[in-house]
C-alpha positions as CSV (number, residue, x, y, z in Angstrom):
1,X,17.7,14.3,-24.2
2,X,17.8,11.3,-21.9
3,X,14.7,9.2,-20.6
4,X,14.2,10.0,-17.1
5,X,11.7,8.2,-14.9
6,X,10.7,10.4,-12.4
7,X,8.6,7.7,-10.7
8,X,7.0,8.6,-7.4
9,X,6.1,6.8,-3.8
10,X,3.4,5.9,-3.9
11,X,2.6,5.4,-7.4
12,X,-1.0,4.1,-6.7
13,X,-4.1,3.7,-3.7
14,X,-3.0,0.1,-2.9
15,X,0.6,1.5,-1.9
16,X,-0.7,4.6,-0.2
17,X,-2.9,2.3,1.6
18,X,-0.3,-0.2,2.7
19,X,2.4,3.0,3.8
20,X,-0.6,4.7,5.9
21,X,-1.0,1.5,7.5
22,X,2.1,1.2,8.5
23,X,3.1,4.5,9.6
24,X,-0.3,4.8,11.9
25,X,0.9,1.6,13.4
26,X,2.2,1.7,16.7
27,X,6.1,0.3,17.4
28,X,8.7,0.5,19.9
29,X,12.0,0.3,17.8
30,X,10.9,-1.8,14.7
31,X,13.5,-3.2,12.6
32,X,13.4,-2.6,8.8
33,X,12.6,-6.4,8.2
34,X,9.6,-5.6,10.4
35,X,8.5,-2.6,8.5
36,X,9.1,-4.5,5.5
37,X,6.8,-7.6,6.2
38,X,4.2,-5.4,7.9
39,X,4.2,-3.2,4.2
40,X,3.8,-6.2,2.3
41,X,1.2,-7.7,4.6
42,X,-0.6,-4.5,4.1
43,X,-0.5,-4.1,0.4
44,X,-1.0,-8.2,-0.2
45,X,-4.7,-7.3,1.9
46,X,-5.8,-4.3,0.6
47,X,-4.9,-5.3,-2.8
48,X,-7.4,-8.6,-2.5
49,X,-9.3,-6.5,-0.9
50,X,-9.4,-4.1,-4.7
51,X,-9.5,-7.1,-6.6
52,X,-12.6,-9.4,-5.1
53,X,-14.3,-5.4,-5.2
54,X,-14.3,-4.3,-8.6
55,X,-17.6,-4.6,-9.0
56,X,-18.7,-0.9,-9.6
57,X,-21.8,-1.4,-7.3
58,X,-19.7,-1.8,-4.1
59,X,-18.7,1.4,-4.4
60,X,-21.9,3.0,-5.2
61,X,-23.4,2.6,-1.5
């Protein structure tokens, strides 16, 4: 039996993030560089935004 990856979109919270980001955004006819860079700016954010949080007491309120 072969390997198969059966990998999945999104594959973790900092991409979900990022895509939800993106598709709430509001465009008139945005080209796929544009999707692209506004993806990347998303997940470049809220992944800092994990990192300098990783303290667990952030998340305990």
């Amino acid at each position: 039996m072969s390997d198969i990856d059966l990998s999945t979109f999104p594959s973790n919270k900092v991409e979900a993030i990022a895509y939800l980001y993106v598709q709430k955004k509001q465009y008139d006819n945005p080209s796929p560089e544009q999707l692209a860079e506004d993806f990347m700016n998303a997940y470049k954010k809220v992944n800092a935004f994990f990192n300098e949080h990783r303290d667990r007491s952030y998340w305990r309120g």
